[in-house]
C-alpha positions in Angstrom: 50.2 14.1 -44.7 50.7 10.4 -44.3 53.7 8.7 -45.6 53.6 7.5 -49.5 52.7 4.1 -49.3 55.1 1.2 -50.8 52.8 0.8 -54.0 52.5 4.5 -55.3 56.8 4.5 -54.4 56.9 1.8 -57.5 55.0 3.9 -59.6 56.9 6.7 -58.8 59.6 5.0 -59.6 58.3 3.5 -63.0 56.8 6.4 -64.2 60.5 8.1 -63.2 62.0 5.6 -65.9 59.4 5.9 -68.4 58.8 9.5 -68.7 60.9 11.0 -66.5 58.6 12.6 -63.6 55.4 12.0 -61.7 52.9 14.3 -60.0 51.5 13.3 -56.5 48.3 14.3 -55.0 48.8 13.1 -51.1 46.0 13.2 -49.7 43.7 11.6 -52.3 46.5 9.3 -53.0 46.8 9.1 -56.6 49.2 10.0 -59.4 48.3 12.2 -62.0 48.6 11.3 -65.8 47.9 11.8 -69.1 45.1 9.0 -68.7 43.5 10.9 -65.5 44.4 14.4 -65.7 40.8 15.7 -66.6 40.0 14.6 -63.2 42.1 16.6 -62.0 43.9 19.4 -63.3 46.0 19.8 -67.3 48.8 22.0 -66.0 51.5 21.2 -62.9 53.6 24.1 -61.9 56.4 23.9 -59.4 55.5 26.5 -56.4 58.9 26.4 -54.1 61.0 28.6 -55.0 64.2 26.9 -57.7 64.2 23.3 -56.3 62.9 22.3 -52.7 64.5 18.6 -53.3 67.4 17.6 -55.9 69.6 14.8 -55.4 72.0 13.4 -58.3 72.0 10.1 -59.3 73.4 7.5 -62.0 72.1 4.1 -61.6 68.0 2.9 -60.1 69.8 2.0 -56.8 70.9 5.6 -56.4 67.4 7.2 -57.9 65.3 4.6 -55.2 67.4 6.5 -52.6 67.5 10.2 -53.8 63.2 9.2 -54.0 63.5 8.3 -50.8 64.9 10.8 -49.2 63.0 13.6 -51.2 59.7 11.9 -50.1 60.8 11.7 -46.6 62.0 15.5 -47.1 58.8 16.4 -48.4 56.3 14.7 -45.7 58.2 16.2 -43.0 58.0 20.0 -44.8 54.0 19.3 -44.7 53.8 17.8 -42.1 55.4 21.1 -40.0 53.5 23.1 -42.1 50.6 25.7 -40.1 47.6 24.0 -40.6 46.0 26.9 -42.0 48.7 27.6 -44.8 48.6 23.4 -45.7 47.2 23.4 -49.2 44.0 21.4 -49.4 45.3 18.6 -51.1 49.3 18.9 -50.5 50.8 17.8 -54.3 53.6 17.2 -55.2 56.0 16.6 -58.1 59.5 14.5 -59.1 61.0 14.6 -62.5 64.7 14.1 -63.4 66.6 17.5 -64.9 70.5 17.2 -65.4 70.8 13.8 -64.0 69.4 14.3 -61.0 66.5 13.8 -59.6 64.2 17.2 -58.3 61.0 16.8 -55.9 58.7 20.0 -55.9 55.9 21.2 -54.1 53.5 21.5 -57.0 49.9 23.7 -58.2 47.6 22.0 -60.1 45.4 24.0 -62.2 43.5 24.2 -66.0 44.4 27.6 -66.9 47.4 27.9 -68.9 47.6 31.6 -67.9 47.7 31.1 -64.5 50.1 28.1 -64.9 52.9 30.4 -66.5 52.4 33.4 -64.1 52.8 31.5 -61.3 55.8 29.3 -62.8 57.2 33.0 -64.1 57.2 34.2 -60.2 58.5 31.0 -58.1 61.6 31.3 -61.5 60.3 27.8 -62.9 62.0 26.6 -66.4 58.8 25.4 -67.6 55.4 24.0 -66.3 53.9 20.5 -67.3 51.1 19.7 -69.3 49.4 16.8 -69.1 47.3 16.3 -72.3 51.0 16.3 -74.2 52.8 14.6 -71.7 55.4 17.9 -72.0 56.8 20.5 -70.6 56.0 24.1 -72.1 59.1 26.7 -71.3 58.5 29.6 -69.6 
């Protein structure tokens, strides 16, 4: 996986401010959102197990760094990863939950069912849709 370039870190960080997460598909470098999910996928479910990245923060100075650092985190973990294991297109999410800010390894799929089994068995809070811009609770 190749670092996240400079351009698609402002977005992050926008779409951080504006509604409060972003979903990242590396290696086709784009962010997912309501205007191209159908592209892509409707649901985003966090696959790691609680929270592979959470880092508190109070002010933009302090969210730019816990983004860093959870991007830097997170190119490392797939960058170590067995080639064979590496998803296909490695995706990612960020979203802020209790003032801080979480970074998740992340499935993409359209079937609701699958979604909420899958966020049921890595013990996710809830799985994103897309269309809504919202989360449903598991």
């Amino acid at each position: 996986m190749e670092p996240v370039p400079i351009l698609q870190r402002v977005k992050m960080m926008t779409a951080i401010n504006e509604t409060e997460g972003f979903t990242f598909i590396s290696k086709k470098n784009v962010l997912v959102n309501q205007d191209n999910y159908t592209q892509y996928a409707r649901y985003s479910v966090g696959t790691y197990q609680d929270n592979f990245f959470k880092m508190p923060f109070t002010n933009n100075h302090e969210l730019k760094t816990a983004l860093n650092a959870g991007l830097n985190k997170i190119h490392m973990y797939f960058n170590t990863m067995n080639e064979l294991l590496m998803p296909l297109f490695p995706t990612f999410g960020g979203w802020v939950q209790d003032g801080c800010l979480v970074i998740d390894t992340v499935f993409l799929t359209n079937n609701l069912e699958q979604a909420e089994n899958m966020g049921n068995r890595k013990n996710q809070k809830a799985i994103f849709d897309f269309k809504t811009m919202g989360e449903i609770s598991l």
